[in-house]
C-alpha positions in Angstrom: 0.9 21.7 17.9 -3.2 20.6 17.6 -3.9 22.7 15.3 -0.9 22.1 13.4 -1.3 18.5 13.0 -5.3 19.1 12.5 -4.3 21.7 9.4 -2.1 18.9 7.5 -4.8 16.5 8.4 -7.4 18.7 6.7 -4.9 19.4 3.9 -3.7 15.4 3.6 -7.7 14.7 3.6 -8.2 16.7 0.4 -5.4 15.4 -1.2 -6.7 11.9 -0.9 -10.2 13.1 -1.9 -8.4 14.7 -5.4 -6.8 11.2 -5.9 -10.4 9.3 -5.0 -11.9 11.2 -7.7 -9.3 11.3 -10.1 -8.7 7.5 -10.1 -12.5 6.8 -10.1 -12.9 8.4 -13.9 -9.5 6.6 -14.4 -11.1 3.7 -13.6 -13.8 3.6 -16.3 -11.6 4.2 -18.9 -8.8 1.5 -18.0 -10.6 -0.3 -15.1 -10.6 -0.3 -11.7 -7.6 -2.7 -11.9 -5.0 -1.6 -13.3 -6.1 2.3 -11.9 -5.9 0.9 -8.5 -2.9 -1.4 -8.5 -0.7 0.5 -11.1 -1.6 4.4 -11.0 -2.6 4.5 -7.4 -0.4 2.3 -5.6 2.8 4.1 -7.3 1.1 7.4 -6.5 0.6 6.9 -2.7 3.5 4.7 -2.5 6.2 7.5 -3.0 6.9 8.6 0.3 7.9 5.1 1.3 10.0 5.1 -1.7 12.2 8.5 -0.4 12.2 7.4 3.1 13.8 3.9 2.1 16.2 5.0 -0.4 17.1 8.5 1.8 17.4 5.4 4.6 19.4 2.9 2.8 22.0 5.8 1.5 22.7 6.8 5.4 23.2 2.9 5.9 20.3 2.7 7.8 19.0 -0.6 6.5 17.4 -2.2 9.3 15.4 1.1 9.5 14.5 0.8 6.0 13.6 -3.1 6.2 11.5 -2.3 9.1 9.3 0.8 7.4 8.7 -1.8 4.4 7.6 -4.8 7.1 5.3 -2.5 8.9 3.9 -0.7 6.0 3.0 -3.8 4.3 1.6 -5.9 7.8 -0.7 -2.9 7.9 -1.7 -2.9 4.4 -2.5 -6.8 4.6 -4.4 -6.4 7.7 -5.9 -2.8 9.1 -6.0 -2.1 5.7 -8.2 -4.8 3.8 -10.3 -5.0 7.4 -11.2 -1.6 7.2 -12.2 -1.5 3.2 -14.4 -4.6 3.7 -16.1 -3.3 6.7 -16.6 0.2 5.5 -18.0 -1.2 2.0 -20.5 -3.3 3.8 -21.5 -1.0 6.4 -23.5 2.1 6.7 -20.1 4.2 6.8 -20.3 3.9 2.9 -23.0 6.3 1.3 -23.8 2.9 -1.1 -22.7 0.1 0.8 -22.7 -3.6 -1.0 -23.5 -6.7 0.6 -20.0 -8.1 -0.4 -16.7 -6.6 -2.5 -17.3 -8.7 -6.0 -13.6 -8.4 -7.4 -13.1 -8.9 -11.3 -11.3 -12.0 -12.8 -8.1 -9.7 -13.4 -7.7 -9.3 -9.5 -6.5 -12.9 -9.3 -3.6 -12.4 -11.3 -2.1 -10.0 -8.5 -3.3 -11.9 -6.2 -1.2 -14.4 -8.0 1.5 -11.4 -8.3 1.3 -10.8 -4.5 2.1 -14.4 -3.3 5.2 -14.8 -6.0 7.0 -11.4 -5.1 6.5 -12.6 -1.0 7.8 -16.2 -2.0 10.4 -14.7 -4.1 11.7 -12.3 -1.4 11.5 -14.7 1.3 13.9 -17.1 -0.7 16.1 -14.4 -1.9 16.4 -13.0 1.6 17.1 -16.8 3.4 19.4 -17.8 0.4 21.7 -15.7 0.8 21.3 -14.1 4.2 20.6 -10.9 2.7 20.5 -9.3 -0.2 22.6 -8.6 -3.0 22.6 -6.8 -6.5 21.5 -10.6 -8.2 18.6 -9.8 -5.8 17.6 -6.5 -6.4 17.9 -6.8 -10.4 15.9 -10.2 -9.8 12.7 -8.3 -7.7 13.0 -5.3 -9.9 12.6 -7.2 -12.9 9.5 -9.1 -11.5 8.1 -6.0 -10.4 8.4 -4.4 -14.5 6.6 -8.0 -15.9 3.9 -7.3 -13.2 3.4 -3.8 -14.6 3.6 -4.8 -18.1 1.0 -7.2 -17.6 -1.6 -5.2 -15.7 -0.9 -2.5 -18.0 -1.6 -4.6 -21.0 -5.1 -5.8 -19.6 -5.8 -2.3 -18.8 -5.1 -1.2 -22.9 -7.0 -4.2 -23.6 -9.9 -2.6 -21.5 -9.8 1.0 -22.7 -10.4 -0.3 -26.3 -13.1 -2.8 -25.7 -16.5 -1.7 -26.0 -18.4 -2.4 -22.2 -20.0 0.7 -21.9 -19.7 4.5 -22.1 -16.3 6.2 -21.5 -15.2 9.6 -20.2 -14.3 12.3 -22.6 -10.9 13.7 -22.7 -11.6 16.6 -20.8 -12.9 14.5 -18.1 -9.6 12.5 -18.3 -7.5 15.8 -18.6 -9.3 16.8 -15.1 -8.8 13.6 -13.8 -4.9 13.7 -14.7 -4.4 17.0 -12.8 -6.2 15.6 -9.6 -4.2 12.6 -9.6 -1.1 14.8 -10.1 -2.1 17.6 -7.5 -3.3 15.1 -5.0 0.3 12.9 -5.5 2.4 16.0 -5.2 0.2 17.4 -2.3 0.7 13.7 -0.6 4.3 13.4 -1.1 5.1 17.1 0.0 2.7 16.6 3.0 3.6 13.2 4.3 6.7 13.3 6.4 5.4 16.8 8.2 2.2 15.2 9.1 3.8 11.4 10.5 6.2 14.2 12.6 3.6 16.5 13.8 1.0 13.5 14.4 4.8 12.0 16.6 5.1 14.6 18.1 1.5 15.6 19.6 1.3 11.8 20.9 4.5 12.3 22.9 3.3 15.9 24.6 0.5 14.2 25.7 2.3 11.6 27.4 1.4 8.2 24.9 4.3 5.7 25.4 7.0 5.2 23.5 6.5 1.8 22.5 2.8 2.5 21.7 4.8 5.1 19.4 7.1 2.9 17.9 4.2 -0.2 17.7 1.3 1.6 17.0 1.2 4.9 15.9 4.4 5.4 13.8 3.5 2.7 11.2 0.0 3.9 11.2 0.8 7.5 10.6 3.6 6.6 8.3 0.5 4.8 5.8 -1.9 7.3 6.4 -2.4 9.0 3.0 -2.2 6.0 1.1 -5.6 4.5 3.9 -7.3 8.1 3.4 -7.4 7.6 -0.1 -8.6 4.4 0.0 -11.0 4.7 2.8 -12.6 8.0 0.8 -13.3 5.8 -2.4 -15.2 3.0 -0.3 -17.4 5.9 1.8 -18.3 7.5 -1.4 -19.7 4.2 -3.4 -18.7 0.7 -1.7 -18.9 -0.5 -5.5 -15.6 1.6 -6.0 -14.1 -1.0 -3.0 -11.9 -2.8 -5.7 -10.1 0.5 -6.4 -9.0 0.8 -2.5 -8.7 -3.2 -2.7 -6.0 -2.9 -6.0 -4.6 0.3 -4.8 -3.5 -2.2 -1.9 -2.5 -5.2 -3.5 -0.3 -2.9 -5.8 1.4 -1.3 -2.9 1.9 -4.9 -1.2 3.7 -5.8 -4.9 5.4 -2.6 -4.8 6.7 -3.3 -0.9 7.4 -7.1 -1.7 9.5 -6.4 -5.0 10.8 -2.6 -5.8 10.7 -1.2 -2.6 12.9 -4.3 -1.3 15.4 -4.2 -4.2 16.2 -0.5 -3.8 18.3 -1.8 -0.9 21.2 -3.2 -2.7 21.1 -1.5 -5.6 22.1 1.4 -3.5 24.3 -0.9 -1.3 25.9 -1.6 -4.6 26.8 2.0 -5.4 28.0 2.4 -2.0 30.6 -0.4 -2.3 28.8 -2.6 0.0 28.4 -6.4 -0.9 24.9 -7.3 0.6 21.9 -6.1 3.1 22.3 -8.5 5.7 19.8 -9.4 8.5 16.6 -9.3 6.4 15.2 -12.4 7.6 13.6 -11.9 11.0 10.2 -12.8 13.0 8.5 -9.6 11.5 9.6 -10.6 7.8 8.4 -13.7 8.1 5.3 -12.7 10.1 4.4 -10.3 7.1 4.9 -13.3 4.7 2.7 -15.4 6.3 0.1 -12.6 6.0 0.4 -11.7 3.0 -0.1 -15.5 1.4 -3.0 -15.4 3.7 -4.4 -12.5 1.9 -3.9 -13.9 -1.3 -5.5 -16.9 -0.6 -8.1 -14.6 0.2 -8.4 -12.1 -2.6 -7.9 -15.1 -5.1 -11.6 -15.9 -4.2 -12.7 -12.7 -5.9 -15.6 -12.3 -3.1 -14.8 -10.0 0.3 -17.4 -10.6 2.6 -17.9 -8.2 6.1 -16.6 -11.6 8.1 -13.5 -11.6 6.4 -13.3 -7.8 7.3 -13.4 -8.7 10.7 -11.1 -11.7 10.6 -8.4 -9.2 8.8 -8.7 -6.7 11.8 -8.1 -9.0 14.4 -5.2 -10.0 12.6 -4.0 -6.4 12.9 -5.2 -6.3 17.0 -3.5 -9.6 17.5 -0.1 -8.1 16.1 -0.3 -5.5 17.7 -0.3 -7.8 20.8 2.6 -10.2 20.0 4.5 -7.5 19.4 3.7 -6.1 23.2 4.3 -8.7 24.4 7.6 -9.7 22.5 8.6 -6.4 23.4 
């Protein structure tokens, strides 16, 4: 059982490294931007997409609503913390004094509070939601992507310094495909094997179900992100993006998948959206927009965002 979990470890570890260094020569060529927030976030995002659509087909929506809230309460705390902290710390091999975001981060920033205020008013409307809702967040999620996609053409034809050749981007390509694939096909083994080593050695249930589940369940997308920062903390605004587009991703598509396939199932609405851990991961995520729409990360703010994620974890003990 150890050394099963310790081999997909391994394995998931070099996936994320293949998509680090795939997205990083991605990143001169269209900007760390739109590689983080478009190409990454979709990439490492996919195994959240087959759990909630495999989810909302068996009618287990609540199940589904819950993976989304967890994923993307992590993402907006634990997440951002540990980016910021290992940026400006020795962990990175280059660490920088503060993350220095570019002017194009504001507009998901501006991305990431409309798709939270958009779902949270969709959701209380109509106490759930229905196809009007879904076509609604998945259109806002295609304007987002047209728009960071037309900044990053915009960027590969400018002139601001040297860019890599096509065989460079050819390599890159195939990492970021190997590395997906590897991710996706590796995913739901490793969040089982990691399950099922914490209960044979006797962790609690509800440290499980709190704790590790969620944790597990977003591990390939953190790896990736957590490799980019320890190789060059000036790479942070990759992990950063690749976040931000995964929060869009959660906050829009990921959300409306629910009744669309309601829809096809015959079923009016996804009730029973609107609950303390929805609105708990609203409030954080205008918090981090707030945040991010300052284009400067700074170690405090690092460790303001982690006890964010420890004070959580807390509440929901004691909720519990």
């Amino acid at each position: 059982m150890i050394g099963e979990f310790l081999g997909l470890l391994l394995l998931l570890t070099a996936a994320a490294a293949l998509l680090s260094y795939g997205a990083e020569t991605f990143a001169e060529k269209f900007g760390a931007h739109f590689t983080g927030s478009i190409l990454l976030a979709l990439i490492t995002t996919l195994p959240e997409y087959m759990f909630v659509v495999w989810a909302a087909i068996k009618g287990e929506y609540a199940m589904a609503v819950g993976s989304a809230v967890g994923a993307c309460t992590i993402l907006v705390t634990l997440g951002y913390g540990a980016v910021i902290l290992f940026a400006t710390t020795r962990i990175s091999r280059r660490p920088v004094s503060a993350i220095e975001l570019s002017a194009g981060t504001r507009i998901d920033a501006l991305y990431l509070l409309m798709t939270a205020a958009v779902a949270l008013v969709l959701a209380w409307e109509g106490d759930g939601f229905d196809l009007k809702d879904g076509i609604l967040l998945s259109v806002l999620f295609v304007v987002y992507v047209f728009q960071i996609s037309r900044r990053a053409i915009r960027f590969a034809r400018s002139d601001s310094g040297p860019r890599p050749s096509r065989r460079r981007l050819l390599v890159a390509g195939s990492f970021l495909l190997g590395g997906g694939i590897a991710v996706v096909l590796l995913s739901e083994p490793f969040v089982d094997s990691m399950l099922h080593l914490a209960r044979a050695i006797g962790i609690s249930p509800m440290a499980i179900a709190i704790i590790l589940g969620p944790f597990a369940s977003e591990m390939p997308e953190k790896i990736t992100a957590y490799i980019t920062v320890i190789r060059n903390g000036r790479l942070a605004e990759i992990s950063v993006c690749n976040f931000i587009g995964s929060k869009v991703n959660h906050n829009s598509l990921l959300l409306a998948i629910l009744p669309i396939v309601a829809f096809f199932k015959h079923e009016a609405s996804v009730p029973g959206i609107i609950s303390p851990p929805f609105l708990t991961m609203t409030l954080l995520t205008v918090f981090a927009a707030g945040s991010l729409a300052r284009r400067r990360l700074s170690r405090r703010q690092g460790v303001v965002f982690m006890g964010l994620y420890l004070a959580i974890i807390w509440a929901a003990y004691v909720v519990r």
